[in-house]
N, C-alpha and C positions, 0 to 999 in steps of 0.2 A: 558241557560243564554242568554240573551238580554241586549243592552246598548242603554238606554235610557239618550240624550243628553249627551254622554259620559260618563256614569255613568252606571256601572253594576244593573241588574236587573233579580232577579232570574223567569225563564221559566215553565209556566207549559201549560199539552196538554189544548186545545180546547180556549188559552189567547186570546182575541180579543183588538181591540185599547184602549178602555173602560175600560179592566181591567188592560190596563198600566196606562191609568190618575187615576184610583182610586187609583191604587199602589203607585203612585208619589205624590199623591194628588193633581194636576190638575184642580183648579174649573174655571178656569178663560173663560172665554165663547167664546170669539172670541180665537181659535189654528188652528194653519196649523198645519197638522201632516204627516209626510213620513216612510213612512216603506220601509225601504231596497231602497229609490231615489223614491218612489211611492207614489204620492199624492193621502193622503186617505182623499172623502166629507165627511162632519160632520154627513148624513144622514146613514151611512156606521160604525160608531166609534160602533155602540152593535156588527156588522155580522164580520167584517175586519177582519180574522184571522193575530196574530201576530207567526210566524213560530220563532222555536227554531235558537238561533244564528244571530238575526235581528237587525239589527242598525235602532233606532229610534232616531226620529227628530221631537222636539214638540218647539213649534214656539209661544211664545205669540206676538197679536199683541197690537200695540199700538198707540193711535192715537192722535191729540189735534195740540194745536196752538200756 
């Protein structure tokens, strides 16, 4: 199990960032995302393993005037 922005998120081996946004459903293009306080680049979201028991932190940004 993993919590994703506070929200339980069922764990399996080999999960990477990637298959936490498709799980949450995630489309939105500009995300910070932190694994366990660790800023993961966007170049990084298919490889980033997400480990069993990991608080994630998906960040929309938002911009305008």
């Amino acid at each position: 199990m993993i919590v994703v922005n506070e929200e339980p998120l069922d764990w399996h081996e080999g999960m990477t960032v990637r298959d936490v946004l498709r799980a949450k459903n995630y489309r939105f293009p500009m995300l910070i995302i932190h694994v366990d306080g660790v800023l993961i680049p966007k170049p990084d979201y298919d490889t980033a393993p997400v480990p069993d028991g990991a608080v994630v932190q998906v960040i929309h940004l938002i911009s305008g005037g």
